[in-house]
LOFIKOL-915909 format. One record per residue: residue in one letter; y, z, x of N, C-alpha, C in turn. Coordinates in steps of 0.001 Angstrom, whole numbers, plus 500000, padded with zeros to 6 digits. Atoms other than C-alpha are relative to their C-alpha. Layout:
// LOFIKOL-915909
AYZXYZXYZX;...
// end
This chain:
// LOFIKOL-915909
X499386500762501088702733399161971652499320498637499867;X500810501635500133701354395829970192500664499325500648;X498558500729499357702941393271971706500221498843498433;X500058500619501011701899390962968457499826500508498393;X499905499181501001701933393481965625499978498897498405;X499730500407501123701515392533962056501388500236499061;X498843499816500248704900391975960151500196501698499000;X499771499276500888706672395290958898499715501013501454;X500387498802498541705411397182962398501641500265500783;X499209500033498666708834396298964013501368500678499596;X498951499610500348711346397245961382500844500966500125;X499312499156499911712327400612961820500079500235501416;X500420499400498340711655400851965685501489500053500160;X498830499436499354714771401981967844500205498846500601;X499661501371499465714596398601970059500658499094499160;X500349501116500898714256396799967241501914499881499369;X499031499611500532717376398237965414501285499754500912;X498901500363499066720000398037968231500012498411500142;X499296501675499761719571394484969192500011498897497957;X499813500146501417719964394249965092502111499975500010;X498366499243500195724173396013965351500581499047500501;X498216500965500001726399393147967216499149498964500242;X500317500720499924726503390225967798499392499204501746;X500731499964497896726235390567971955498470499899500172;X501315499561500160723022392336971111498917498616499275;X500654500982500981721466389268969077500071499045501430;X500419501178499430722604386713971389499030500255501817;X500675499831498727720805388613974376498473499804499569;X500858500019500247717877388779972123499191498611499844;X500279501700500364717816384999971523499929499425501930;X500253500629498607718265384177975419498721500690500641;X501130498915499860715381386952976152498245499634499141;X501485500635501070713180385154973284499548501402499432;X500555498669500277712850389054971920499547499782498825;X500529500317500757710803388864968684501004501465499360;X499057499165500642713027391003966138499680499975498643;X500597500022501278712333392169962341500889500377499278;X499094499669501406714398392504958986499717499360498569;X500366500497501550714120392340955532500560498804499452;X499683501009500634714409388665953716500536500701498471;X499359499506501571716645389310950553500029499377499299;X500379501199500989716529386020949251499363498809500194;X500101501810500006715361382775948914500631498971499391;X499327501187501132717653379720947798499324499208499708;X500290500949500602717209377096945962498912499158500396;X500190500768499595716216374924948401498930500916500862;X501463499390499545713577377577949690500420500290501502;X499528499229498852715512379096952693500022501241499946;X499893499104499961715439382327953562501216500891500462;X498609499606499233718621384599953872499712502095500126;X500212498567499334718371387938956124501407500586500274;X498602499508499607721530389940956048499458501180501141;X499767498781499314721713391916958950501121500981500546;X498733499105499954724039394634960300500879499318500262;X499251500558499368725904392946962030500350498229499548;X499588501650501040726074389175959789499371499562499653;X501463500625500801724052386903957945499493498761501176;X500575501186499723721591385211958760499159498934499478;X501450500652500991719129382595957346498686499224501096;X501494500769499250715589380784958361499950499239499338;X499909501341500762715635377476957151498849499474499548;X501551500329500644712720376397955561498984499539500681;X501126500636499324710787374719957811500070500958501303;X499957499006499761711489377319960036499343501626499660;X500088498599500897710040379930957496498695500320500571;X501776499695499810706229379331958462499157498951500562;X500640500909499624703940377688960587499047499265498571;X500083500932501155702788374625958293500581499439498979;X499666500339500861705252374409956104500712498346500145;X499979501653500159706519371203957429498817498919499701;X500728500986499996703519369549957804499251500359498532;X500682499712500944702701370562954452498991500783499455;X501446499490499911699537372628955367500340501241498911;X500086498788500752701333375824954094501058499753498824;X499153499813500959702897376416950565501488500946499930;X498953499581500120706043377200949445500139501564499044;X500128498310500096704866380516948284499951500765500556;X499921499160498828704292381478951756501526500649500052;X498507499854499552708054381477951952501111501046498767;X499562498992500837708989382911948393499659501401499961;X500505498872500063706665385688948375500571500735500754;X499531498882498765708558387402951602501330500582499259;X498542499545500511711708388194949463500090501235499880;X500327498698500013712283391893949579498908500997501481;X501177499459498816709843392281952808499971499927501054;X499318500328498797709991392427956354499376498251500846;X500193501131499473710016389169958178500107500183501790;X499787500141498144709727388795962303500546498460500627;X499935501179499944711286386063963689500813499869501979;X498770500294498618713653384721967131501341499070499348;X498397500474500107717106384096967157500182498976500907;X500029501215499382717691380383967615501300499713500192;X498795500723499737721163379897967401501457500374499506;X499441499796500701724283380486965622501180498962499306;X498773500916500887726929378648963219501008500699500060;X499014499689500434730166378738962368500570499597498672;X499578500837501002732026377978958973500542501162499414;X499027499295500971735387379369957338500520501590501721;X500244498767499420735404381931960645498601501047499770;X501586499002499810731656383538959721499356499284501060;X501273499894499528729210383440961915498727500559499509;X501678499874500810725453382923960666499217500066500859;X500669500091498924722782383547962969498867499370499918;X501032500643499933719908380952963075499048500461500511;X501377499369500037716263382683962669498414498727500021;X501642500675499797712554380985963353499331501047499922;X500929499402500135709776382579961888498698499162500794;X501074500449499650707685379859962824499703499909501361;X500049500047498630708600379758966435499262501005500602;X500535498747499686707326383720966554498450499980499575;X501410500198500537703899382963964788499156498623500988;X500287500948499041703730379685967344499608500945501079;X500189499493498931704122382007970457498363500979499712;X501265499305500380701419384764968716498571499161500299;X501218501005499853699110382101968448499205499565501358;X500023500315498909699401380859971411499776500823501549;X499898499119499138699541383922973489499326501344499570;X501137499280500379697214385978971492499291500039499361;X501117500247500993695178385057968175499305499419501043;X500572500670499797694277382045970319498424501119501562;X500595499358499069692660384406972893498790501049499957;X501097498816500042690506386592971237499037499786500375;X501426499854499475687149387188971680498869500047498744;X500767499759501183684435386967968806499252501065500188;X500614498677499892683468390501968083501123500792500371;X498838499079500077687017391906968941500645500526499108;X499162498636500818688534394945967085501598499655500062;X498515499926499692692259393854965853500349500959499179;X499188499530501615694879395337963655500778499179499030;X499378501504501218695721393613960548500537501286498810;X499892499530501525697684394864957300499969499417498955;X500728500709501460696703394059953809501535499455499368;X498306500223500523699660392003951956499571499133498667;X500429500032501197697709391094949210498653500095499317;X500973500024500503694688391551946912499274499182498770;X500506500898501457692155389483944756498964500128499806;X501307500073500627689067389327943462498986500204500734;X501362500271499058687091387859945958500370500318501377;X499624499439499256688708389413948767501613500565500416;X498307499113499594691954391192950918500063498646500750;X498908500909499581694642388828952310500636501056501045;X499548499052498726695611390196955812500536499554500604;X499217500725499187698336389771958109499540500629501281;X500836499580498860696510389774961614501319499825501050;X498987499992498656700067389550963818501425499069499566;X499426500339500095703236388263962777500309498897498873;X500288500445501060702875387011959475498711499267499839;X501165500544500268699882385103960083499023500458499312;X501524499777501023697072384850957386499073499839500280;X501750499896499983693503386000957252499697500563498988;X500655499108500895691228386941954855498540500435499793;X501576499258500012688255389350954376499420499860498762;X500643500174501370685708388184951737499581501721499831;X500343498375500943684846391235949420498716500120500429;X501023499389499254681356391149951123500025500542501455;X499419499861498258682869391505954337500147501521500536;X499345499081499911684583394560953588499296501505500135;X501049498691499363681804397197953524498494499646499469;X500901500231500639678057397318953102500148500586498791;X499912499685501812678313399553949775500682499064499377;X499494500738501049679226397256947033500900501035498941;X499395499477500878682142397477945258500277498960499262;X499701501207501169684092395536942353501153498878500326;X498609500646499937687424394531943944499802501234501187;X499708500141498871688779394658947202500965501557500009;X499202498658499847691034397470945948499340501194499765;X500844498540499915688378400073945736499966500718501300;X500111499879498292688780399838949736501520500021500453;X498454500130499296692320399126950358501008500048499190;X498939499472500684695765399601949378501254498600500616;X498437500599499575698980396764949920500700500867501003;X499253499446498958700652397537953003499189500668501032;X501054498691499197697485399731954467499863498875501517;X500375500239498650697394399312958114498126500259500357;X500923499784499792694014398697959219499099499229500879;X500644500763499349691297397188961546498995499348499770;X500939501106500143689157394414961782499204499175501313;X500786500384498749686702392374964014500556498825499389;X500333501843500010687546388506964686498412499509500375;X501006500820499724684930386402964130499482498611500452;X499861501688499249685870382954965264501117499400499324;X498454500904500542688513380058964112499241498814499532;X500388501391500216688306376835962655501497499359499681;X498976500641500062691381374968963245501130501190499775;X499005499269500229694413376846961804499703501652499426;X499888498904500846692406379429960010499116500652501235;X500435499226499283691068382696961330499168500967499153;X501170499144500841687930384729960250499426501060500683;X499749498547500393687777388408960020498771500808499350;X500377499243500865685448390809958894500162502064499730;X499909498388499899685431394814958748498785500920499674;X501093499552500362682130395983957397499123501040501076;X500588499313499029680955396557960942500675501380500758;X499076498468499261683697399542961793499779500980499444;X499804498517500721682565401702958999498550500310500304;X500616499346499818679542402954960683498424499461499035;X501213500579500471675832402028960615499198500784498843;X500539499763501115673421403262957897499580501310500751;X500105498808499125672339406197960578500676501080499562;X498873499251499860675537407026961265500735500995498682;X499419499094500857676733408007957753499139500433499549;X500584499638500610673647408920956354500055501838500738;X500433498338498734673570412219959318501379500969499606;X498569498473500580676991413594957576499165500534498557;X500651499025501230674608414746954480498156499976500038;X501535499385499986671099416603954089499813500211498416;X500781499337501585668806416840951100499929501154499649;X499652498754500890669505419718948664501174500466499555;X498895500494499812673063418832949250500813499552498481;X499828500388501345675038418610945913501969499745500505;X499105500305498671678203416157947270500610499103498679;X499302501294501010680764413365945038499811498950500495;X500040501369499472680320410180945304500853498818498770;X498992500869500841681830407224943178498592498873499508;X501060501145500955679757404880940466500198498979500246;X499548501731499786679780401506941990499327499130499068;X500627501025500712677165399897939629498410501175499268;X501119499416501198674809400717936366499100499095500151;X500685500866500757671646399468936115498869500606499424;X500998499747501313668603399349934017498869500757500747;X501282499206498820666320401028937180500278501214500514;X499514498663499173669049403566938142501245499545500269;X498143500276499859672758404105939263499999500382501320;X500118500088498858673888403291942502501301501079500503;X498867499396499405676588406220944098500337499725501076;X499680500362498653678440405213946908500571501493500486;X499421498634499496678793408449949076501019499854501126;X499273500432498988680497406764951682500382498656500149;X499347501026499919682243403574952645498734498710500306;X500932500712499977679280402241953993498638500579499451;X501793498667500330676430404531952371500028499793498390;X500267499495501458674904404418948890498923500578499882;X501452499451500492672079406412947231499874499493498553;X500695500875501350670340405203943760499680501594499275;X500800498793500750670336407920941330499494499885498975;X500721500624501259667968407841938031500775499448498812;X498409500581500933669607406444934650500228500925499484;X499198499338500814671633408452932872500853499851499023;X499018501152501265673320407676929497501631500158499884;X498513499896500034677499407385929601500312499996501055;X499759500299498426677724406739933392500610498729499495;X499386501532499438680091403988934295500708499781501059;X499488500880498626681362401853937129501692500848500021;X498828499162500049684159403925938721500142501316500021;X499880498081500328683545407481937447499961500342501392;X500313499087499096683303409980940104498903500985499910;X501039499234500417679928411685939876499678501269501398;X500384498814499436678782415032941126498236499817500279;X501689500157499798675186414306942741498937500925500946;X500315499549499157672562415878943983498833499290500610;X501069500786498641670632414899947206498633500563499669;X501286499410500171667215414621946345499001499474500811;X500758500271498882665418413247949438501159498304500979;X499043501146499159667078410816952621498595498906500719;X501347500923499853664327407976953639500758499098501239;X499337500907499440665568405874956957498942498836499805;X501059501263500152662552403804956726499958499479499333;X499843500738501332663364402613953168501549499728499875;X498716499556500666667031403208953506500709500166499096;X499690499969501245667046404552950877500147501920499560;X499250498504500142668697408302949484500232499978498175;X500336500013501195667551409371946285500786501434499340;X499241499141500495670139411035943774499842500596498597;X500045499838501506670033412890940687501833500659499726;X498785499593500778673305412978938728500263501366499646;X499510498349500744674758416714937688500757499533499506;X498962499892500545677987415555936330500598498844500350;X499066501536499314680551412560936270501068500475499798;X498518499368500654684278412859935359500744498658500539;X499122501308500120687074409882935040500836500717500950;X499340500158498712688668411480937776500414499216501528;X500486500762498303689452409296940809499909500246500925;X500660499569498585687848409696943861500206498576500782;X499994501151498792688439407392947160500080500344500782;X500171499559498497686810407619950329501312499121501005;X499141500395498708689303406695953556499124499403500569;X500978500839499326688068404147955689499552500478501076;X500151499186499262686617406132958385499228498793500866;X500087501282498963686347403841961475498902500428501388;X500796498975498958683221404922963710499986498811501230;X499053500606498895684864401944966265500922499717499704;X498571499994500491688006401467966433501006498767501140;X499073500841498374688774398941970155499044499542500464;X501205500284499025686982397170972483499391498630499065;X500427500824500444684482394286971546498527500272499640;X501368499248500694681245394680969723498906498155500357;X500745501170499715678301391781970510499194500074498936;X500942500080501036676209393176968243499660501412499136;X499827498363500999676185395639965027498680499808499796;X501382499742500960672922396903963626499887500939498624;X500028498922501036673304398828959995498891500788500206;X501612499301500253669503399394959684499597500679501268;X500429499236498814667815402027961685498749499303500405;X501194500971499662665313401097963837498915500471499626;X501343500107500984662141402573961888500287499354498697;X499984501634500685663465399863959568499085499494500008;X501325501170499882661000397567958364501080498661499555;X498792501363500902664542395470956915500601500111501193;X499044499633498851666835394739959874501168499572499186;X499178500517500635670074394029958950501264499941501029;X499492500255498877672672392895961817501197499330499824;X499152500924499776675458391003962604500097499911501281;X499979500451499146675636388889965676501521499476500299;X499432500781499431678559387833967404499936499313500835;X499980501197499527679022384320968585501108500174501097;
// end
């Protein structure tokens, strides 16, 4: 089990759920420091968060909601956006008023300990797990352990070029990543290097081979098919091809020394096609990736620091 999981990992668990039902159960979880998860239902006015759970309400008080938000670093969107979603937090305390009991939640206290007891520890070149919790343009927005934010630039994400981050991923998709170092509060991420070197995927297909691939980009020299996550071939031009289609290609020679895999088009169709991220590591720590094969005359690498 993680011990620092990205939020939404903890909600349905069986642990998780029991010390959720009384109020015994809560306050053992709060003397225990147990990290515990439930859905935020609202946000007031004043930008608090209120978690009903089985057993009574509770809220996370705003400055409470997220590391930075006192000191200003983080926005108050960090805190709206969770409405409807699971939140992780520790049980700090409880109130009274009218006969209820409210149970006092810290998110930020649980993203303090993470930090402290495991982002801060990684290793550059280590394999985590992060899930995607939002998408944009220029890259995915990832929660690497307990709400904490990272994000993978859209070059990051695989060598084949795509258009958007969502050609690769999906909201909510559980998935892995390499840390690449820190700079103060933030943390940098990439993934490119898990989907397998230029070798590696090129040896799942042989020339004569007639296989789908997906239209990542038109141009005026030829059209590029991505056959794989990290794999493209260049097939000649063809007129009514566009970015997206799903084309039917055939393998018309594989080159490692050019890396290069030469396609001729048979067919396209507006059907959608999407490869799975197929993870040829998956743990452990990597020092150093190499895409390019070594009768390469291009190297192409990534070093970890």
């Amino acid at each position: 089990m993680i011990k620092f999981p990205p939020e939404g990992y903890l909600i349905r668990r069986s642990e998780n759920l029991e010390y959720l039902q009384s109020a015994d159960s809560l306050r053992k979880a709060m003397e225990q420091e147990i990290i515990l998860e439930a859905k935020a239902d609202m946000c007031t006015a004043s930008h608090d968060l209120i978690v009903n759970l089985p057993c009574m309400n509770a809220i996370i008080p705003r400055e409470e909601c997220a590391i930075g938000i006192s000191e200003g670093k983080t926005k108050d969107i960090a805190i709206i956006s969770r409405v409807g979603r699971p939140v992780m937090f520790n049980v700090v305390g409880f109130t009274e008023n009218q006969g209820k009991t409210t149970a006092l939640l810290s998110r930020r206290k649980v993203q303090e300990t993470c930090i402290s007891e495991h982002l801060s520890l990684f290793t550059s070149g280590e394999i985590i797990d992060a899930r995607v919790t939002h998408i944009e343009q220029f890259g995915c927005f990832v929660d690497i352990g307990c709400g904490i934010p990272s994000m993978i630039p859209i070059d990051e994400i695989s060598v084949s070029r795509i258009s958007s981050p969502a050609d690769r991923f999906t909201i909510g998709e559980g998935i892995k990543a390499v840390y690449k170092g820190t700079d103060g509060d933030k943390f940098y991420i990439s993934h490119k290097e898990l989907l397998g070197s230029w070798e590696e995927n090129a040896e799942e297909f042989s020339a004569g081979e007639t296989v789908r691939g997906i239209v990542r980009s038109v141009e005026s020299y030829g059209i590029f098919v991505e056959l794989a996550p990290n794999l493209a071939g260049l097939a000649e031009p063809k007129d009514g091809v566009k970015v997206g289609q799903t084309a039917s290609v055939y393998i018309k020679s594989i080159n490692p020394e050019k890396m290069k895999i030469k396609l001729i088009i048979v067919d396209v169709s507006d059907t959608p096609l999407r490869f799975e991220n197929r993870y040829f590591i998956s743990e452990g720590i990597i020092e150093r990736w190499q895409y390019s094969p070594e009768s390469s005359s291009r190297l192409i690498e990534t070093v970890f620091q």
